[in-house]
N, C-alpha and C positions, 0 to 999 in steps of 0.2 A: 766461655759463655754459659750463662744456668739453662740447667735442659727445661722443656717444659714442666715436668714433674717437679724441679726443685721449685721453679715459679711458685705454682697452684700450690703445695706445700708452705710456700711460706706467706702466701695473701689468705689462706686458711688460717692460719696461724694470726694473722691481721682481724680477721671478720671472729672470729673465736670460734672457730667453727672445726675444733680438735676434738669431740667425737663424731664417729664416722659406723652408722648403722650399716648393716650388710650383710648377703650371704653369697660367697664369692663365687665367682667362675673362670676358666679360661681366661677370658677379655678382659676381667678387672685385675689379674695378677700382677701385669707389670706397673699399675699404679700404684700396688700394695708392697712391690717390692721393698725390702728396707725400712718396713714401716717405722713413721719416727718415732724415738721413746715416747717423747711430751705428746702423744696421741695418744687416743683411747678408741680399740675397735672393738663393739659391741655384736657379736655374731647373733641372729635369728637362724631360726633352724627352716625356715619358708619364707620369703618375700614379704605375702602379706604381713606377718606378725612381725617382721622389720620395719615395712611402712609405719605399723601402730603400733608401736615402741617410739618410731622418729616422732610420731605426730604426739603423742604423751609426754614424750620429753620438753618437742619445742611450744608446746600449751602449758606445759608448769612453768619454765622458767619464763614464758614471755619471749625468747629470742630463737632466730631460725636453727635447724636443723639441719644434718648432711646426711645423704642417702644413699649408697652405693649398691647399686641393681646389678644382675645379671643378665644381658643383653636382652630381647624383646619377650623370651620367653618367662625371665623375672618379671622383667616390670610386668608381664601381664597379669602373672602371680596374685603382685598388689593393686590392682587396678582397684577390687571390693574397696579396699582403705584408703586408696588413695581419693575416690568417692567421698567419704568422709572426711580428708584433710581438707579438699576443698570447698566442702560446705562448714567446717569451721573455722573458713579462714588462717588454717596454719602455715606458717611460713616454714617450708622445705624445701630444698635445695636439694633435685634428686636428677642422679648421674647414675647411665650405664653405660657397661662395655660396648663399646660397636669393634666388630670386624676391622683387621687391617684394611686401610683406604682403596687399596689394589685391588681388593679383592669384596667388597661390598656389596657392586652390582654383578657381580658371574652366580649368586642363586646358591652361594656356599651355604656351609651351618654357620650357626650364629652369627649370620650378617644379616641385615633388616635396611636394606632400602629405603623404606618411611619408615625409619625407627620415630621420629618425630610423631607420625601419626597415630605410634600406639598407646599414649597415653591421655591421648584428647577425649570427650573435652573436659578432660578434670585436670587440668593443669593454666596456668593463665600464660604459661610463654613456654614452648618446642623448640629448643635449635638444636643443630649441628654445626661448628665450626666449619669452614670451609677449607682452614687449613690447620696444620697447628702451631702455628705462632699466634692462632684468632682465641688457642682454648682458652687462656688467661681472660682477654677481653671482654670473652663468653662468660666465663663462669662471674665476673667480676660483676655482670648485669644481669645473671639468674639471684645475684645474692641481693641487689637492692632492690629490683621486680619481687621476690619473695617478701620482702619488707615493706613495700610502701602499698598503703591503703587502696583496696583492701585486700591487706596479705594472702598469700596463698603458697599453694606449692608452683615449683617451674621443676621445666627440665631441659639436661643437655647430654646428648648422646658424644660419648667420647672415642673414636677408632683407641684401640690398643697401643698402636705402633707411634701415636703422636707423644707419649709421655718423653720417650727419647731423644726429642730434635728440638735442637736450640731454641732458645726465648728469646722476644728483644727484652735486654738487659735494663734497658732505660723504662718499660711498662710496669718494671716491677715497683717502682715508688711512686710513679704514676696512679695505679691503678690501688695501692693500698692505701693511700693517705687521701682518696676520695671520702667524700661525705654526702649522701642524697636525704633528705628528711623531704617530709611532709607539715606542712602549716596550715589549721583547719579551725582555725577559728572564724565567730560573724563577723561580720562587716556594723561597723555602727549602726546603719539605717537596718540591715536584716534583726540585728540582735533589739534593736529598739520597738520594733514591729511585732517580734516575738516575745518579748516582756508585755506587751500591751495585752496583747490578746492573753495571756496565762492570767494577769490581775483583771481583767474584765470576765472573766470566764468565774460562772457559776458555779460550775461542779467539775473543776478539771481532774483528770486522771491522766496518771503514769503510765506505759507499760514496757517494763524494761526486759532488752535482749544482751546479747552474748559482747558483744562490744561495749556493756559497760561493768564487766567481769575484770576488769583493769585495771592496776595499782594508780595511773592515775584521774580513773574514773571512779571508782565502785563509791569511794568515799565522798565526794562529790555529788554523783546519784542521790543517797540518801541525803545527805545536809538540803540538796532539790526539794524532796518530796517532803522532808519535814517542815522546811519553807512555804511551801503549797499547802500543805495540811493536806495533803491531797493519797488516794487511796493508791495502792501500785498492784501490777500484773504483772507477771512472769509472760515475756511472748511465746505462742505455741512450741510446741517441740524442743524447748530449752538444749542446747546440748553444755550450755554452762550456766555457772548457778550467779545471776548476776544483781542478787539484792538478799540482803539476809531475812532468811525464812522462818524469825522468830519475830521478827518487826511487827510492830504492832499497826502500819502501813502495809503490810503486806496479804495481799489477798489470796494469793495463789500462783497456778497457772494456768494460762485460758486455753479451752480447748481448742482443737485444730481444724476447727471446721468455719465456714461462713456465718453461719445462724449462729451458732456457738457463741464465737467473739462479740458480735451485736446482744446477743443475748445478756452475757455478763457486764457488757459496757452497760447497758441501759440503765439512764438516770445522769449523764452525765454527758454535759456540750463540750467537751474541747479532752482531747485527746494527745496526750505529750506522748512520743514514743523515743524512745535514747537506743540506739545501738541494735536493732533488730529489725531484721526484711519487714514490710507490714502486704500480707503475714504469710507464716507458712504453713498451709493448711494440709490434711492429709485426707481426714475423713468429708464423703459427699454430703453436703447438709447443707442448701445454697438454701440463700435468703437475703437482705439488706445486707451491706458491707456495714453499716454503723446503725447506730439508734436512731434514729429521727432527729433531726436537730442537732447533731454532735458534729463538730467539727474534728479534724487528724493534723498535727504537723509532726514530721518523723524526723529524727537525725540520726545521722548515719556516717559511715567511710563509704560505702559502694555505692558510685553511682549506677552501675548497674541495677540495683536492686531498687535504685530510687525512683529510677525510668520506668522499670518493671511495674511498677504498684496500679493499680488500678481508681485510686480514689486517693484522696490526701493531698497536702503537698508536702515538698521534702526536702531538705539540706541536708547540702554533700558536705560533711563537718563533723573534726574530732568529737567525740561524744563530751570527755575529761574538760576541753575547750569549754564547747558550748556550755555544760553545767556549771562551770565555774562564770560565767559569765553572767548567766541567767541569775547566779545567787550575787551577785554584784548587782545588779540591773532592777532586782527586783527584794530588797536590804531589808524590808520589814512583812511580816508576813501577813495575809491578807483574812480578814475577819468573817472567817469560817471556821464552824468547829471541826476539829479531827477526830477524821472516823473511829469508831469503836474497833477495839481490837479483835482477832477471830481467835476462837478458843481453839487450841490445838494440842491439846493433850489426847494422848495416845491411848490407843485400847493395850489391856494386858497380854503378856506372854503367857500361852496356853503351858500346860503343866508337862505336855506330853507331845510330840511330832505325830501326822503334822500340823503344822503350826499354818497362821494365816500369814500373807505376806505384809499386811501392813503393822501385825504385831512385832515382828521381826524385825522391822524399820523402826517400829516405837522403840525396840529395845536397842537398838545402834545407837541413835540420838540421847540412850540415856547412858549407855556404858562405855561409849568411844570416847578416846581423846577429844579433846578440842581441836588441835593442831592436825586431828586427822583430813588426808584426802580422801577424796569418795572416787569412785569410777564406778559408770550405773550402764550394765549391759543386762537387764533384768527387765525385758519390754514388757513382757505381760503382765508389768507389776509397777509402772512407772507413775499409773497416779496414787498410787498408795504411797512408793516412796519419796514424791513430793509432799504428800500431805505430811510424813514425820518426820522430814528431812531437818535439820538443824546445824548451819552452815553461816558463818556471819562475816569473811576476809575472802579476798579475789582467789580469784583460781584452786580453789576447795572441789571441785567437781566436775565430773569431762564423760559426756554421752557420744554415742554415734552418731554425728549431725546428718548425715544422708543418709541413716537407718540399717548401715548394712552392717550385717554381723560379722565380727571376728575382728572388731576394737577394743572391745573392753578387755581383757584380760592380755595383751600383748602389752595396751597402751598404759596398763598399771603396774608393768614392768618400766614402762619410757618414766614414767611419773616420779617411781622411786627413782630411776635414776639419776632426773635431777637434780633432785633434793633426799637425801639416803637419810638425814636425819628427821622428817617426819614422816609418819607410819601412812600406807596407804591401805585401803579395801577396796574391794574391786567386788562388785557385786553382778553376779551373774545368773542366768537362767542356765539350766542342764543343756539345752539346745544351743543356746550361743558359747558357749566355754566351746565346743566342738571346732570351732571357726579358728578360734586365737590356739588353740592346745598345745602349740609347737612353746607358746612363751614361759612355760611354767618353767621348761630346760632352761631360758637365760634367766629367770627368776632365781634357779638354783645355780647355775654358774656364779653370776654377779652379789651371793648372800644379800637380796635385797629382802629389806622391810616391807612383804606383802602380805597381806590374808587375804586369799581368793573365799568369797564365800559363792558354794552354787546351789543357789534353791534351784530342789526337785522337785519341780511338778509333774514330771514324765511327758512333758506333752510340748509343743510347738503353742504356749497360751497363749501367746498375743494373735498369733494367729483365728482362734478359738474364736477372741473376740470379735472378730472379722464375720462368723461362718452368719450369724442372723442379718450384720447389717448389710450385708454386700447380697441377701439374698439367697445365699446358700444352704443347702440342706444334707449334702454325705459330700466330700470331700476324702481323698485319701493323702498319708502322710505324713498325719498332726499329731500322730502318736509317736514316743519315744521307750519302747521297753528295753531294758537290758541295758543300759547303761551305767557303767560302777565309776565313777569320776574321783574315787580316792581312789581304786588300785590302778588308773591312769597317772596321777599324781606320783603316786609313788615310784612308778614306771621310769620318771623323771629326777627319780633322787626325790622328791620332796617329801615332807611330815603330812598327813593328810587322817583327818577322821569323820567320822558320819557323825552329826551329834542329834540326837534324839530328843531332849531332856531342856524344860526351859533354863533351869539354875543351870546347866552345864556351858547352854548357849550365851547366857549373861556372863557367866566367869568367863570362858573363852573371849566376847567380844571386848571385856575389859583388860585384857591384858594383850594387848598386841607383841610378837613375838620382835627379836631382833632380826630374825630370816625370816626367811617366804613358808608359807606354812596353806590347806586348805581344810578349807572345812565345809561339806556339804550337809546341807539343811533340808527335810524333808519338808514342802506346802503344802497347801489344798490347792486344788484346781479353781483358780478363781477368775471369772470375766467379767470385763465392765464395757460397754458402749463407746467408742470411741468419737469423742466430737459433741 
């Protein structure tokens, strides 16, 4: 009879799910025992920067992730990220060691009781087997729960002592030659209701989120909006780049606040939104939900989020679906002129550091590859590097979606490593690099193709921004002195320099290296009103 380890080994092997992030302990070793050749184990040097490595990985390639914790005191580790996997919707598959069964409830170490309960509620499904002949079964249903709309991470606490005891023999083809999808397209009467209203609509507007960042959505979206003639938005807080930002369709991205959103919609009745919560606001600045006279229909995977909304109505439906259907439905385009395009040409690179933060993005957008990934953990700098961002194919770029630091630079380790032959940059603030810092070590382990860039501002900026509008007047904290983040870098094996010099900055940004490499950038201290 196959033990249960040889099982879950080979229904792995079935789902593809042959790398396996982690930083081990006690309780994980007898699953890692023997590890198979045709696997690949990616060590983090911390939990967190494991989580965001899984979560970078499983957003480039599009497909889930495996996550292997160290009983509750790991997973609590990653809780920060794991925050963020689940408001990106990333499909992870994350497992820790639990305590032998005998011994779980006696108050030992490393045994957690509600192990289940420590990862809520940023997780959409907690089990524990009951026994283990259930693990297969278990992990069989964390892996199509992680995949079906709207993805997320799950988790299942595994005892130690269960890898060893028999399987049923007959689940194992059972359980691997299942298939669960999702089918999200209209219904004729809804899709026919919603063509109406798009050609009767005066000044309709776009505003596209993270769900249509999609191999097969993003191209769809647009062939949409050029059909419409119609203007598009970036929905707040993007944590991906889900319309290309050179589009002469493209207006930006709206701020995160109530008034905000109304503000920039104004002028236009009917409101398409594809693939994004509506909305996700941050900063307080209440006012109307919409313009006067404008109507919202949202489409989405989450119906949670659809229920949540406060205003609009909303379909629970593939986004790639519904826009293909709409450009079928609606075949000839409607006799309005198309908006003028927004000038977006970048201010210059200063001669000398430091430099401003949005010259520094003009200068990316003009010396980076094309095929490059971005990763943007650089918040007090993020409407600058939307204004020069220059990005036009899915899955080009991946933020912190629930704001918490110490993504970015782990997750652009997970990024190269799904795709090693195109280059990635990982752009960072001096204050968030601190978060992720353990990942530059699997950067330099794994020779991946990264440039960490960390502008230095010395300070906690985005916070900064915060100190007027929230009403605050001395705060402590929001300074940063003393911190050298090239001889940290190097600390860890890697190439690192301070670059000073515009021409120094443009030659470096144009030649991405074949390893991980950093390069710290001196700013200005720059704030802007948030919302």
């Amino acid at each position: 009879m196959p033990t249960v380890r040889e099982t879950t080994y080979h229904l792995l092997r079935t789902w593809g799910l042959t790398t396996v992030f982690g930083n081990p302990g006690s309780n994980e070793l007898p699953f890692l025992d023997g590890f198979p050749p045709d696997f690949r184990y990616v060590l983090g040097l911390h939990e967190g920067a494991v989580l965001a490595m899984a979560d970078g990985y499983a957003q480039a390639r599009g497909r889930p992730a495996l996550v292997n914790l160290h009983s509750a005191a790991g997973l609590g580790n990653a809780m920060g990220n794991l925050a963020n996997a689940r408001a990106s919707q990333t499909p992870l598959v994350i497992t820790a060691g639990q305590q032998a069964r005998s011994m779980i409830g006696l108050g030992v170490v490393l045994g957690e009781p509600a192990m289940t309960r420590v990862p809520e509620p940023h997780v959409k499904w907690a089990f524990e087997p009951p026994g283990p002949q259930d693990v297969p079964r278990a992990l069989s249903q964390a892996f199509h729960l992680a995949t079906l709309p709207p993805a997320g991470p799950v988790f299942v606490s595994l005892p130690w002592d269960d890898w060893a005891r028999e399987a049923d023999a007959g689940q194992i083809s059972r359980l691997a030659s299942r298939r669960v999808r999702a089918a999200g397209a209209l219904s004729a009467e809804v899709l026919a209701e919603t063509a109406g209203r798009l050609r009767q609509a005066k000044a309709p507007v776009l505003v596209v989120g993270p769900e249509a960042d999609e191999e097969n959505a993003f191209a769809l979206v647009v062939a949409l909006a050029e059909r419409l003639r119609a203007p598009v938005w970036t929905a707040p807080t993007p944590p991906r780049c889900p319309f290309p930002t050179r589009h002469p369709l493209w207006r930006g991205v709206l701020p995160p606040s109530i008034a905000g959103v109304a503000e920039r919609l104004a002028g236009h009745d009917l409101v398409l939104v594809l693939g994004a919560p509506v909305f996700r606001y941050h900063a307080y600045r209440p006012g109307p939900w919409l313009p006067e006279g404008a109507d919202l229909i949202a489409v989405g995977g989450d119906p949670e989020a659809a229920a949540r909304s406060a205003f609009g109505d909303a379909l629970v439906a593939d986004v790639g679906a519904v826009a293909g259907q709409l450009l079928d439905a609606i075949p000839d385009p409607p006799a309005r002129p198309a908006p003028a395009p927004v000038d977006r040409s970048g201010p210059p690179l200063e001669d000398a550091a430091p430099f401003t933060a949005g010259a520094v993005f003009a200068c990316m957008a003009r010396c980076l590859p094309r095929d490059v990934r971005l990763v943007n953990e650089s918040t007090s700098n993020t409407a600058q590097f939307w204004e020069q961002l220059d990005l036009d194919r899915p899955r080009s770029m991946f933020f912190p979606a629930a704001g918490g630091l110490g993504f970015g630079l782990p997750a652009a380790v997970g990024v190269a490593l799904a795709d090693p032959g195109r280059p990635v940059v990982a752009v960072l603030g001096d204050g968030a690099a601190q978060y992720g810092v353990a990942g530059l070590w699997t950067a330099v382990q794994e020779h991946l193709p990264v440039t960490f860039v960390v502008l230095n501002n010395g300070a906690y900026g985005a916070l900064r921004g915060f100190v007027s509008q929230l009403g605050v007047t001395d705060a402590p904290g929001l300074d940063l002195p003393g911190l050298d983040v090239v001889r940290i870098a190097e600390g860890y094996g890697m190439p690192a320099r301070r670059v000073s010099e515009g021409k120094e900055l443009a030659a470096e940004l144009a030649k991405p290296g074949r390893g991980p490499r950093l390069l710290e950038v001196p700013i200005r201290a720059e704030t802007r009103p948030l919302g």
